[in-house]
N, C-alpha and C positions, 0 to 999 in steps of 0.2 A: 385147479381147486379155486382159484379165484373169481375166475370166470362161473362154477357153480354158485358159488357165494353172491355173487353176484345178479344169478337169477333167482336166487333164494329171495333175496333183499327185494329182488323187483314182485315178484308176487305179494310176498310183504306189504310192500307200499299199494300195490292196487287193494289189498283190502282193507288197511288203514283209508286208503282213499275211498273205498266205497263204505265202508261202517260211517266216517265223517260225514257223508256229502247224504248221507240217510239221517242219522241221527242230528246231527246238527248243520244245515243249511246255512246259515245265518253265518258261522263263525269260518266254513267252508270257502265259504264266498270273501268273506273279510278277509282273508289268510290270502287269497288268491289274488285278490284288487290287492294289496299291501304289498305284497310280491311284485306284480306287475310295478308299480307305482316305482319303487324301489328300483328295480330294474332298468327301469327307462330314466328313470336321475343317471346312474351310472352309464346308461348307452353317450345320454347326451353328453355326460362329461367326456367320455371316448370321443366325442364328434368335436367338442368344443372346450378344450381343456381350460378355457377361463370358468367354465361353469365350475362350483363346488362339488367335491366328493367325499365319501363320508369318511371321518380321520379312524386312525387304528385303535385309538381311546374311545372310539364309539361303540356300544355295546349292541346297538339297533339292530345290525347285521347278524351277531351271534344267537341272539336273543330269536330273531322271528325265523334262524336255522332252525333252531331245537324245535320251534311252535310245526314249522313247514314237514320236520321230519315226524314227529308225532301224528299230524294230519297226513301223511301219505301224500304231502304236493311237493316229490320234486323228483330228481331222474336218479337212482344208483349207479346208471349204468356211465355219467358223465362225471360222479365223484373222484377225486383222484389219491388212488390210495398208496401209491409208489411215487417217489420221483427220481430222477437220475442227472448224472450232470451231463452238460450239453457236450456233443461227440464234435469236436469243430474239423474236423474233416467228412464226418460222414456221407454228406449226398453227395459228397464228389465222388468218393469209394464206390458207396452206392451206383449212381450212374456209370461207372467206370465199368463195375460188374456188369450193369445190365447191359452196355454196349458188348463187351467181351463176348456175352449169352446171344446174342443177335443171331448171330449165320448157325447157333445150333438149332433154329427154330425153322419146323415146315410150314408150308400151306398145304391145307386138306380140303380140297374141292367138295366133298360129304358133308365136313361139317363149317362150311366158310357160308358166308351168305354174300349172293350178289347183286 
């Protein structure tokens, strides 16, 4: 059900993005450069942690969400609407299984490619 919701959301946003980028060009465009701009503050602070990043009292961030989701600019499918806590064994388990699963697997000459 999530996963439908979630394509629901995404047709959503393409036609908020296409009525914005018709009707208003101008604000389309702003929303987009502002984003980018935005974005690339934060890359660089990931690359260079003496650079500034914007503090949690900062409303900027909140503020040009709400604008970006009104305008249909940004992705549903990258939103994160569950979280869980972190599993601190799992890729081991994981891998453990996938190794276990090895020798039950064939080679098929029909559909292998050489």
């Amino acid at each position: 059900q999530v996963g439908q919701m979630q394509i629901l959301r995404r047709q959503i946003t393409n036609q908020l993005n296409y009525s914005c980028r018709f009707d208003s060009k101008h604000l389309a465009a702003a929303l987009e450069n502002l984003n980018k701009a935005i974005l690339a503050d934060i890359e660089a602070h990931y690359q260079n942690p003496l650079l500034p990043y914007p503090k949690e009292d900062n409303t900027l961030l909140y503020e040009i969400t709400a604008y970006l989701e009104a305008a249909g600019i940004h992705n549903p499918l990258n939103k994160i609407y569950i979280t869980t806590k972190r599993l601190p064994y799992f890729p081991t388990v994981n891998f453990l299984f996938l190794i276990s699963q090895f020798p039950k697997l064939q080679y098929n000459r029909n559909l292998g490619n050489v």
